[in-house]
C-alpha positions in Angstrom: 114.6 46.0 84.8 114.1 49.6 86.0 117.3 51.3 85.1 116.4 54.9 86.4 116.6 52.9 89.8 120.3 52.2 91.7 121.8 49.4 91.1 121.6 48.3 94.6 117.9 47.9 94.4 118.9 46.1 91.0 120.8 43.3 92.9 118.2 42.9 95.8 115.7 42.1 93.2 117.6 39.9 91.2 118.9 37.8 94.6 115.1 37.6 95.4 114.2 36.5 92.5 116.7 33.8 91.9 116.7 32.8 95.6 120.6 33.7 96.5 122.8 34.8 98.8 125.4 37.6 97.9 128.1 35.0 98.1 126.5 33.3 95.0 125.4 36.8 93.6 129.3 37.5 93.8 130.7 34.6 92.1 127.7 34.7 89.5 129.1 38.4 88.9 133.0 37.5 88.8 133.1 40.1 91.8 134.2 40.0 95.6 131.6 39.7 98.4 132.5 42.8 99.6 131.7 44.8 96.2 128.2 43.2 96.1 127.7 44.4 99.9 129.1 48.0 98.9 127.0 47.9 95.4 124.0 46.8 97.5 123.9 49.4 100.1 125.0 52.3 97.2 128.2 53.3 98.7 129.4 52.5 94.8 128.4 51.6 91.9 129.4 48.6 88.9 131.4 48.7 86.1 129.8 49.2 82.7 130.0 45.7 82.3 129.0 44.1 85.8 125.8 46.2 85.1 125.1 43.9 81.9 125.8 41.1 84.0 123.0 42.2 86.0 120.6 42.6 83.0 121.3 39.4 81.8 120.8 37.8 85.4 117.4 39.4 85.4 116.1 38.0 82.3 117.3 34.5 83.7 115.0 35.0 87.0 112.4 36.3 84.3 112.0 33.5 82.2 112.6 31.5 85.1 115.9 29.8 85.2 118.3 29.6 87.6 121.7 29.7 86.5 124.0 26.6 87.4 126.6 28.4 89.3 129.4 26.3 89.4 129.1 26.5 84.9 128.3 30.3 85.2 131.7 30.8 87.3 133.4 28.2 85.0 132.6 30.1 81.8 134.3 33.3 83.0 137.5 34.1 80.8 139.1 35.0 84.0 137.7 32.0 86.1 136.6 32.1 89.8 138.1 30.0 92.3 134.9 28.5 92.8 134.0 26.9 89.7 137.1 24.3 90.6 135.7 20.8 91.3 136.4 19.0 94.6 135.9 15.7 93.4 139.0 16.3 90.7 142.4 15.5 92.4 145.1 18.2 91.4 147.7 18.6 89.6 146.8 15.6 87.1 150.0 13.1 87.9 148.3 10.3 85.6 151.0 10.0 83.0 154.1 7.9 84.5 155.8 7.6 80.8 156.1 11.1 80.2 157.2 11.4 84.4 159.9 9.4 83.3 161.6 11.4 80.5 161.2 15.0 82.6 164.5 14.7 84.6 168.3 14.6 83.3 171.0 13.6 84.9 172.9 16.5 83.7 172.8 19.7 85.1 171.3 22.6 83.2 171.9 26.4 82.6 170.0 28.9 85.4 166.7 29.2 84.1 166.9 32.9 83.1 169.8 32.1 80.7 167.6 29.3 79.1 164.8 31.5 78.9 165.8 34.9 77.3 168.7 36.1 75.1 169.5 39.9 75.5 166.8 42.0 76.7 164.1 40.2 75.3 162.5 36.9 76.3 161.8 33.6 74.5 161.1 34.4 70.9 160.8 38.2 71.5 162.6 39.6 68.5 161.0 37.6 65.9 157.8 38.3 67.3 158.0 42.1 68.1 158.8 42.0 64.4 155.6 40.0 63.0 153.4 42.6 65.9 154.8 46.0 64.3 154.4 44.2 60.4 150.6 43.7 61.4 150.1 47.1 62.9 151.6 49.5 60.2 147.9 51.4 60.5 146.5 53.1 63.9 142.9 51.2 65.7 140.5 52.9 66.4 140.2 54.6 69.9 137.5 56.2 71.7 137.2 60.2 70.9 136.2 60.9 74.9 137.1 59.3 77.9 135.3 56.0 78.5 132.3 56.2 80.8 131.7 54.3 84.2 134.7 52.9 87.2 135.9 49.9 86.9 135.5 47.3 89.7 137.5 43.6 89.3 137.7 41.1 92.0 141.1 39.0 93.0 139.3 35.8 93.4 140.4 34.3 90.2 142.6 31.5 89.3 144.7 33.5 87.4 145.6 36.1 89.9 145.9 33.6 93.0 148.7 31.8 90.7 151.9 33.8 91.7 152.4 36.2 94.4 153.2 40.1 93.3 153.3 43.1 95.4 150.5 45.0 93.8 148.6 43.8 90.9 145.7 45.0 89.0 143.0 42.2 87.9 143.2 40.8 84.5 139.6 40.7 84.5 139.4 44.7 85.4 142.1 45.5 82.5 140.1 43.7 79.8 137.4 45.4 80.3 139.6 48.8 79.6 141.1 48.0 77.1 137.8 46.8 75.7 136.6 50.1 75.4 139.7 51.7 74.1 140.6 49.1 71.2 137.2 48.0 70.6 138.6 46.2 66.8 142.6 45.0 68.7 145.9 46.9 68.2 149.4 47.0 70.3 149.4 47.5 74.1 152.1 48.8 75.8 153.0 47.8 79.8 156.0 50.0 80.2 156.0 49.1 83.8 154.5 45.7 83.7 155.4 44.1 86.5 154.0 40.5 87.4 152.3 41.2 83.5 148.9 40.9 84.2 148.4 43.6 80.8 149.7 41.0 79.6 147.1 38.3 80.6 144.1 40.6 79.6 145.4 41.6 76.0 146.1 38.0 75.6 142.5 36.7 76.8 141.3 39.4 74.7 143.2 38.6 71.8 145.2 41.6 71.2 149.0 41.8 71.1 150.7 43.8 73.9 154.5 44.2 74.7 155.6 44.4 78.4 158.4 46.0 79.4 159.7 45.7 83.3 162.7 46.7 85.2 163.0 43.5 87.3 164.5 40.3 86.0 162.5 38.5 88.5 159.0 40.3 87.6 159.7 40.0 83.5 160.3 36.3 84.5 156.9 36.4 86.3 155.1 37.9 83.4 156.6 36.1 80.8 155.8 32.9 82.8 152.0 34.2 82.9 151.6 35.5 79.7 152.7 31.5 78.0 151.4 28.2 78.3 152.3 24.9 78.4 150.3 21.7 78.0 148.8 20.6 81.8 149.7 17.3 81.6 153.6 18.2 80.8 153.1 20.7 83.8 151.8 18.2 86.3 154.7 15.2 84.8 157.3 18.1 85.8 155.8 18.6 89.2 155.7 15.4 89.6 159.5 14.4 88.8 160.6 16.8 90.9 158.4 15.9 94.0 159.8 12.0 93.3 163.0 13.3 93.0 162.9 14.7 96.3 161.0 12.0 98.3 163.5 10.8 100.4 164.7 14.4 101.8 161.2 15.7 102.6 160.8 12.7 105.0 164.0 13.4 106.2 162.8 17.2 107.1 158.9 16.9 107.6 158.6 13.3 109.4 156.8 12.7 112.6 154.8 10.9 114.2 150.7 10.7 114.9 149.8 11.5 118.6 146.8 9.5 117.9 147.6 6.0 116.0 151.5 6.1 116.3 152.5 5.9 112.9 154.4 8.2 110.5 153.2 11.8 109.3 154.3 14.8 107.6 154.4 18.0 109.7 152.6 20.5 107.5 153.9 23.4 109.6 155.8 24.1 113.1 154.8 27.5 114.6 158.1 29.3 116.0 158.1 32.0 119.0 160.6 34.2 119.9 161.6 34.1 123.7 161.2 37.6 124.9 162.2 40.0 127.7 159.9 42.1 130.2 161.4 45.6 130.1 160.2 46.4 133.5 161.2 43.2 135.6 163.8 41.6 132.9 162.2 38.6 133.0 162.1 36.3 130.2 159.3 34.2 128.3 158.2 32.1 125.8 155.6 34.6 123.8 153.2 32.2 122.7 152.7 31.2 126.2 151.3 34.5 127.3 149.5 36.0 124.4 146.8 34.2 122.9 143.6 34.9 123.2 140.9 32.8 122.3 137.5 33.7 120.9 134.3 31.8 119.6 135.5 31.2 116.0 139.1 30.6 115.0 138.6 33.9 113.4 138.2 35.9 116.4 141.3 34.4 117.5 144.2 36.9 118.6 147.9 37.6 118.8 147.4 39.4 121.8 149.3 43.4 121.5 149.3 44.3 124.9 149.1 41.7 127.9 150.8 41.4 131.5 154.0 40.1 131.9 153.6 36.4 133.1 156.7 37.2 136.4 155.4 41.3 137.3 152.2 41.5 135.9 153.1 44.7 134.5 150.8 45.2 131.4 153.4 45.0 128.2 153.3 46.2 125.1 154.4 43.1 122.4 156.1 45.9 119.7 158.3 46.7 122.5 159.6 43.5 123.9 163.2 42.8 123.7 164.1 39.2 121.6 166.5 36.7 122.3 166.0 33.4 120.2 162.8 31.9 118.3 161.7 28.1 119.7 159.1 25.6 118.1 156.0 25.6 120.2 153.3 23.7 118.1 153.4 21.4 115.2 150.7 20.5 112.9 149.4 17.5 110.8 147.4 15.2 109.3 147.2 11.1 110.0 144.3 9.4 110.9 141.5 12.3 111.8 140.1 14.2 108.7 141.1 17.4 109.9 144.8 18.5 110.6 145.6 18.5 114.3 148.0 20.8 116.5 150.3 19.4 119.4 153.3 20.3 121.1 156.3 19.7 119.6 157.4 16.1 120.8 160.8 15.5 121.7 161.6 13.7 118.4 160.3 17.1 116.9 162.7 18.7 118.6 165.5 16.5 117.9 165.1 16.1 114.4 165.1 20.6 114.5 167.8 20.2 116.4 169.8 17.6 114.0 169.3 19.8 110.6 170.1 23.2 112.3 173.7 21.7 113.0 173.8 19.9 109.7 171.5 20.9 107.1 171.7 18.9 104.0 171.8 21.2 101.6 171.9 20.4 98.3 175.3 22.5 97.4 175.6 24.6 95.0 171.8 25.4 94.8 170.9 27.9 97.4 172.0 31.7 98.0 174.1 33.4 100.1 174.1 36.5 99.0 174.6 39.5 102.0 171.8 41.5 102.3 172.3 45.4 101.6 171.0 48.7 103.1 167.7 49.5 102.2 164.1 51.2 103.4 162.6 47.4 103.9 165.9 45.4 104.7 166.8 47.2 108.1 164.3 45.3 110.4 165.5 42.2 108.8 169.0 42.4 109.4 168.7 44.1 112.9 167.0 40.5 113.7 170.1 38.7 112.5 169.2 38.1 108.8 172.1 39.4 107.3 172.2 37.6 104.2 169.5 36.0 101.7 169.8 31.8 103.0 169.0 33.3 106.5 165.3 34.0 105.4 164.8 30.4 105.7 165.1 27.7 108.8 167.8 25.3 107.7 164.9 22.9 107.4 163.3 25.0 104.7 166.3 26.2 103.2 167.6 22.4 102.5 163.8 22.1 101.0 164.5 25.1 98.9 167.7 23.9 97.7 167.1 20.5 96.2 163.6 21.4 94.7 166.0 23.9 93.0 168.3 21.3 92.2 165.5 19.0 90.9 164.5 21.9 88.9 168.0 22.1 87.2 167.4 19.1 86.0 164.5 19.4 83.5 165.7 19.2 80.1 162.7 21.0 78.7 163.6 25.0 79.4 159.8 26.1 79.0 158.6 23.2 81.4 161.9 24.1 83.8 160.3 27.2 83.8 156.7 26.8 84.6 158.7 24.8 87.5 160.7 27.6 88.7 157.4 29.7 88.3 156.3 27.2 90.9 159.1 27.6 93.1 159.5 32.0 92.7 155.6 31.7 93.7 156.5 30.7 97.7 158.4 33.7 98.2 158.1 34.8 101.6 155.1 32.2 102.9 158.0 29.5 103.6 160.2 32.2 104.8 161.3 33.2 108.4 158.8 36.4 107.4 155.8 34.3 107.5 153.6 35.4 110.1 151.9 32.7 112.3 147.2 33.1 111.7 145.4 31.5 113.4 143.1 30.6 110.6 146.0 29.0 108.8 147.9 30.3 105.6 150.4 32.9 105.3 150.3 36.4 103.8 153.0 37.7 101.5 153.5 41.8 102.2 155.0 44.5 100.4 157.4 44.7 103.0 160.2 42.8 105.0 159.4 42.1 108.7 160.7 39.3 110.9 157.1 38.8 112.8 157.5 37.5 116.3 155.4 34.6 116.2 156.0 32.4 112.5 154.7 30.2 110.3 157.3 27.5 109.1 155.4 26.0 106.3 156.3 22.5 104.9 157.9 23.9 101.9 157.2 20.6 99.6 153.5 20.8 100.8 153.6 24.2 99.6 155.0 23.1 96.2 152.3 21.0 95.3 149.5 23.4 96.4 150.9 26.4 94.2 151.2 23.9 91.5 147.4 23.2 91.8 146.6 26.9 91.7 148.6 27.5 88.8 147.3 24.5 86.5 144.0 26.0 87.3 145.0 29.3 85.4 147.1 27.1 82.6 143.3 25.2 82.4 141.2 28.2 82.2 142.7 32.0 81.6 145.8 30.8 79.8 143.8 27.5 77.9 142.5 30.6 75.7 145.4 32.6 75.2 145.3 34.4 71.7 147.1 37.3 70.2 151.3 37.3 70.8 153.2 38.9 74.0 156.6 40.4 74.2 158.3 40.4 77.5 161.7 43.2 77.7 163.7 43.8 81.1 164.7 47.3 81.0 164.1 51.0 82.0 160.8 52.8 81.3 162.9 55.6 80.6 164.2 54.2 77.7 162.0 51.7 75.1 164.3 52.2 72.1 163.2 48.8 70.7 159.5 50.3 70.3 159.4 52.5 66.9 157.6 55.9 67.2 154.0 56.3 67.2 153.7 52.3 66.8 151.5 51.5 70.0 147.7 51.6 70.6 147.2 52.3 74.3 149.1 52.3 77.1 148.2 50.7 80.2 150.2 50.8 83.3 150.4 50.6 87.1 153.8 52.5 87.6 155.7 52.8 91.1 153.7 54.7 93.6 156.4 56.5 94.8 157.6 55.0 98.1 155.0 53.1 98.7 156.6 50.2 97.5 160.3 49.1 97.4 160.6 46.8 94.3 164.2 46.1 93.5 164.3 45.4 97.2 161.4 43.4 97.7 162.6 41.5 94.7 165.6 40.3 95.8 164.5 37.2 97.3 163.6 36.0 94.0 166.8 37.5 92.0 169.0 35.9 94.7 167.7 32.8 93.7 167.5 33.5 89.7 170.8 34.9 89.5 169.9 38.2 88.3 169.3 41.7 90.0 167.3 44.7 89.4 169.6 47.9 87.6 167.7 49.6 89.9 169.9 53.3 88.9 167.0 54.3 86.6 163.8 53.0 89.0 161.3 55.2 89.7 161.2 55.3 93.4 161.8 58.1 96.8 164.6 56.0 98.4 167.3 57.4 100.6 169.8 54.4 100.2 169.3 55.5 96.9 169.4 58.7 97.3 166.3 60.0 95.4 163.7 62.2 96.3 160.4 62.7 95.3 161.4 65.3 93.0 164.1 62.7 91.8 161.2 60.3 91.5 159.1 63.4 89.5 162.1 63.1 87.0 162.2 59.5 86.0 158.4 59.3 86.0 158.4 62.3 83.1 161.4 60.7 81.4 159.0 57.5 80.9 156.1 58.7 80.4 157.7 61.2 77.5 159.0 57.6 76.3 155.5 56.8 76.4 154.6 60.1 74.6 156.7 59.1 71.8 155.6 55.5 70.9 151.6 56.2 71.4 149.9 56.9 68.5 148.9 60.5 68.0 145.3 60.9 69.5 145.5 57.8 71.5 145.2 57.2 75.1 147.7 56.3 78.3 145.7 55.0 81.0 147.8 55.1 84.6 146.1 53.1 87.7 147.7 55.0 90.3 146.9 55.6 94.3 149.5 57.7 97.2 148.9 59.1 100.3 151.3 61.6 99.8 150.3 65.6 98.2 153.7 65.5 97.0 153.9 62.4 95.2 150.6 63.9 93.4 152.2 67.0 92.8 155.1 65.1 91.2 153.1 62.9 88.6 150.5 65.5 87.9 153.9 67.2 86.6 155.2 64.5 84.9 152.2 64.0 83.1 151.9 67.7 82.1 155.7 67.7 81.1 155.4 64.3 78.9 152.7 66.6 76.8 149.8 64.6 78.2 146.6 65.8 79.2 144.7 64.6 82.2 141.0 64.4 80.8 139.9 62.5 83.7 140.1 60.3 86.6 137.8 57.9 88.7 137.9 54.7 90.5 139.8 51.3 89.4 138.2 49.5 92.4 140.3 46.1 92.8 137.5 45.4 95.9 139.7 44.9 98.1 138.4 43.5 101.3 140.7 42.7 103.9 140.3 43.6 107.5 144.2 44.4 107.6 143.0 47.1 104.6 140.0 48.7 106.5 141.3 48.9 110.1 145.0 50.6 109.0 145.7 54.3 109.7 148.0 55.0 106.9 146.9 52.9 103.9 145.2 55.3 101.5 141.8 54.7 99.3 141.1 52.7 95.8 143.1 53.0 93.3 142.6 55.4 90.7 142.8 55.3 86.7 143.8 58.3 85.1 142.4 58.9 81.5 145.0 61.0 79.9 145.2 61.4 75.7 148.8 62.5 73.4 149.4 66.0 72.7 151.4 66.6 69.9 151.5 70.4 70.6 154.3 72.1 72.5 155.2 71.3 76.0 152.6 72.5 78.9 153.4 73.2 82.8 151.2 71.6 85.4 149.1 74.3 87.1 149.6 76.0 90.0 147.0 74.4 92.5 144.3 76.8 93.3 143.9 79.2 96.0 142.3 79.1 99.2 142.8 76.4 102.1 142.7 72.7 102.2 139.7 73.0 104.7 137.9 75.1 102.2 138.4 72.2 99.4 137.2 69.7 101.6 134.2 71.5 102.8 133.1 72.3 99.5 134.0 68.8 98.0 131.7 67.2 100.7 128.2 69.8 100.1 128.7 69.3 96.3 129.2 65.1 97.1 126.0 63.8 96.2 124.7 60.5 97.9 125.4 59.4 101.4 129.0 58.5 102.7 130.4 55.6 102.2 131.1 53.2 105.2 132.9 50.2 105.8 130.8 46.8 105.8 132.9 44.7 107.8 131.8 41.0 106.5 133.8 38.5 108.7 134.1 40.4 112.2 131.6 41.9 114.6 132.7 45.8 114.3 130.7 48.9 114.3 130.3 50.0 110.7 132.6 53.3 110.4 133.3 56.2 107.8 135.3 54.6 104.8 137.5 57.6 104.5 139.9 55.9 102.1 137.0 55.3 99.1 136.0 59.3 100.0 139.6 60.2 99.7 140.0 58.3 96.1 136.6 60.6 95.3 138.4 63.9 96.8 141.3 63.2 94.3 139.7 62.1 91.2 137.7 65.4 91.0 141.0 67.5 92.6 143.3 66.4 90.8 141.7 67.5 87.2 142.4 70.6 86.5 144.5 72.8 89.2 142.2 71.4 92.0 143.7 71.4 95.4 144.9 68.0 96.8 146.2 67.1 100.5 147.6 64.1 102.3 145.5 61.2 103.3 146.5 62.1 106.8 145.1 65.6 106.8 141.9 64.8 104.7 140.7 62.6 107.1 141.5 65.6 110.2 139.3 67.7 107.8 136.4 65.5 107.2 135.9 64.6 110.8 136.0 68.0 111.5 133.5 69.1 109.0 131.3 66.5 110.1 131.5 67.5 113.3 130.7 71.1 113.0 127.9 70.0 110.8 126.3 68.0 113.6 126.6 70.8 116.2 
């Protein structure tokens, strides 16, 4: 293969050669579709290692085999959704003895308390011992920087298997930490969150410790970083959805428009009623703002449409609620595919019946009052003032004796892979669940009561997570090595590491207010029965009063922590992306005053691909991994940034950018392809940001690139 050429004539040749599409050449690769259309058209280039991937691709279509696909994706440490076979029913419920013995008829302790003792989880303390007795020399780490970006897909088994608000790919971490610890050593997570370090160190082999503010995110990584035998996972699931037979009839049962007989709903669609604010008037919303296209995917939520009684054209983000109805219901009976209707008046009633008498199962739910906070206003303001309200009585009964069932496992590590089960619905079978047409239900990084919902059969729900996450205990987690240490706590304070004990440091900290974790997690903690300290967490919050200079602070108190356990010479790698100059400014000081130096910075491309992700104003570009090595010297001050203009930075950034501008290949809708400012804003930071370069907000840079482009076309 011609190296000197790019690599997007690289993959041309080798789909040509081996006769496939780039939806194969993607899964082949362990890469999103939309990487393979970007790597094609050289807006970007592969990773290090997806460029051997290539090579050895070519030498297949060479000596003239064509590899098996579904066995290439299967063969992946961090396995592809696709390699899972169709013909396989999942999870595996084919041992009824071992069904048997799951349940108790005792209740147990709350699964945290059976799960961790102190600040560390499971057997933590005997094996953070054993970790630093193995490691009592330093591995060897790279002298430079490592070469090449790093590009990782999210289409894996692993990552699909629990929800988290931001995560970085296993698959993209291994490859990392690869090149830092090419012979193994000690990784350090100090801000783990769902613990996907964890995963890749494991895969690899290496030991890492994770440490992690949240109770509910160290139960998520410790969950993810163990494993438990399949077959004991599936007997658990499978307890706990006999258990609860009788009440998921009760809640889901209907009937088939077609044959007559019993069904399951598998979700009722809920609209709020709305006002007109120029006639009054009010509607049912769903009755006046669909639009229908030639695909399901060009389907639409209409934002703007006339008012059904004054044909006034109304904005949707400004109509006045009253109270959400069911308006469609959907199953599965006697057709292959699942079919929509009406709710029937036995629909109705039965809604009717568990909204004045839920049967809860007592004791197991949460009430807890929802507090002031930047992502808990819009909630509350839309009457969901405390935690249970998230959920339709329907769902919350659901909720509550799955929990229940749950509390009945006498194995503590298989009551957790249960409740790992449960934590992993989070907001799809909440009142927060937005209504697609295309079916599913997205779980943000913020609270918002949408107008139009999904209320998802919550025991249906059950049973497909489960599926998803036996597919990662059967593949990622089947070849688990190396030990993990999971310990809730502050950043700012990792006492229980000894000095200059750790290897490399890997990390996707708080991006300053980006996201609002101890408030995003409380939907979880409410139901685990343990909350976020959230006094030391890194964050700009007004309800907690912290700034972005207050954020500054507790970002250089962690990293100095950071400072102190990393081996002299050795590396702290931070995956790290904001919109805001400030926020910059802040953790290019943090990292200057934890006696770090920035030795460079480029693009950890997760590939995201999302529609939501290209068409948004205010979302900025790929993430970027800063390369930054342990001084030991005396404490240095981050520069001053330089002189001159923002519009003078950009200009000069953009003649000196070699290669043409990236765009935006939008794969699934019919759109104009358009400027990808946020991938040029990612490359406007990684070379700013080194150094005293100049840096601006994503807002501005975009004003200042469309106006240099503009002047240059005149």
């Amino acid at each position: 293969m011609n190296l000197e050429t790019g690599q997007g004539e690289n993959l041309r040749r080798v789909r040509s050669m081996l006769g496939i599409s780039q939806t194969e050449l993607s899964q082949l690769l362990g890469a999103s579709l939309i990487s393979v259309a970007r790597w094609e058209r050289g807006d970007s280039e592969p990773s290090t290692e997806t460029v051997a991937k290539i090579e050895r691709l070519y030498a297949e279509a060479i000596a003239g085999r064509r590899p098996e696909l579904s066995q290439a994706v299967a063969s992946h440490t961090f396995a592809s959704r696709g390699a899972r076979s169709r013909a396989r029913a999942l999870p595996l419920f084919d041992d009824a003895a071992m069904t048997k013995t799951v349940l108790t008829t005792e209740r147990q302790l709350p699964l945290i308390e059976r799960l961790k003792s102190s600040s560390l989880w499971g057997n933590g303390a005997t094996a953070l011992a054993n970790i630093f007795a193995d490691h009592t020399s330093a591995s060897a780490t790279l002298e430079t920087p490592s070469h090449g970006s790093i590009s990782a897909g999210k289409n894996t088994y692993t990552y699909d298997a629990h929800t988290y608000h931001t995560k970085v790919p296993p698959q993209g971490i291994a490859e990392v930490v690869k090149q830092y610890l090419p012979e193994g050593g000690i990784v350090l997570d100090p801000f783990a969150g769902s613990g996907m370090t964890g995963v890749a160190a494991r895969a690899l082999g290496y030991d890492v410790i994770l440490n992690e503010l949240s109770p509910a995110a160290s139960f998520i990584a410790d969950r993810f970083t163990r494993r438990i035998d399949p077959k004991l996972f599936a007997a658990g699931v499978r307890a706990v959805c006999e258990a609860t037979e009788s009440v998921r009839r009760d809640l889901y049962g209907t009937h088939c428009r077609e044959c007559g007989k019993a069904a399951e709903l598998q979700y009722t669609v809920w609209s709020y009623r709305v006002k007109c604010p120029s006639c009054a008037e009010e509607f049912v919303l769903w009755d006046h703002c669909r639009s229908y296209g030639r695909t399901v995917r060009e389907h639409k939520i209409l934002s703007e449409f006339p008012c059904p009684c004054c044909k006034t054209v109304v904005k949707k983000s400004r109509l006045a609620r009253t109270v959400p109805v069911p308006v469609l219901v959907g199953y599965k009976c006697c057709r292959k595919v699942q079919v929509e209707h009406p709710p029937s008046p036995q629909d109705l009633e039965n809604i009717k019946r568990i909204e004045l008498s839920p049967p809860l199962a007592d004791g197991f739910y949460p009430t807890l009052p929802l507090p002031d906070g930047m992502n808990l206003g819009q909630p509350k303001r839309h009457g969901l003032t405390s935690v249970d309200l998230f959920y339709t009585p329907r769902n919350l009964s659901a909720m509550s004796h799955i929990w229940q069932a749950i509390h009945h496992v006498a194995d503590p590590e298989l009551a957790g892979y249960l409740g790992f089960i449960f934590t992993s619905l989070y907001q799809r079978v909440t009142r927060l669940s937005e209504f697609r047409f295309w079916g599913g239900s997205g779980n943000t990084a913020n609270f918002n009561v949408p107008y139009i919902s999904n209320e998802a059969n919550v025991f249906a729900t059950f049973e497909r997570k489960a599926k998803t996450i036996q597919d990662h205990l059967e593949t990622t987690a089947a070849r688990y090595d190396g030990r993990c240490v999971v310990h809730t706590g502050s950043a700012t304070d990792l006492k229980f590491i000894p000095d200059s004990s750790i290897d490399l440091v890997f990390t996707d900290p708080p991006f300053g207010a980006n996201i609002n974790y101890s408030e995003m997690n409380i939907l979880w903690e409410s139901w685990l029965g343990s909350f976020t300290d959230n006094q030391s967490e890194a964050i700009v919050n007004k309800h907690q009063g912290k700034n972005a200079q207050a954020y500054g602070d507790l970002m250089q108190q962690s990293l100095e922590e950071c400072h102190r356990v990393l081996r002299p010479g050795h590396w702290m790698l931070l995956v790290f992306m904001n919109s805001s100059q400030e926020i910059w400014e802040q953790l290019r000081r943090a990292i200057a005053g934890a006696r770090f130096t920035l030795e460079k910075m480029d693009i950890f491309d997760k590939q995201h691909g999302t529609f939501k992700q290209f068409v948004s104003e205010n979302t900025a570009g790929a993430d970027l991994i800063l390369h930054c090595r342990k001084e030991d010297g005396p404490v240095s001050q981050a520069a001053d940034c330089a002189s001159g203009s923002d519009e003078e930075a950009v200009a000069q950034f953009l003649r000196q950018r070699v290669g043409h501008l990236p765009t935006l290949p939008y794969l699934h809708v019919t759109r104009q392809e358009e400027l990808d400012f946020r991938t040029l804003y990612s490359e406007w930071l990684a070379t700013g940001l080194l150094g005293n370069g100049r840096v601006c907000n994503f807002s501005a840079f975009r004003i200042l690139v469309s106006r240099y482009l503009d002047n240059k076309s005149q």
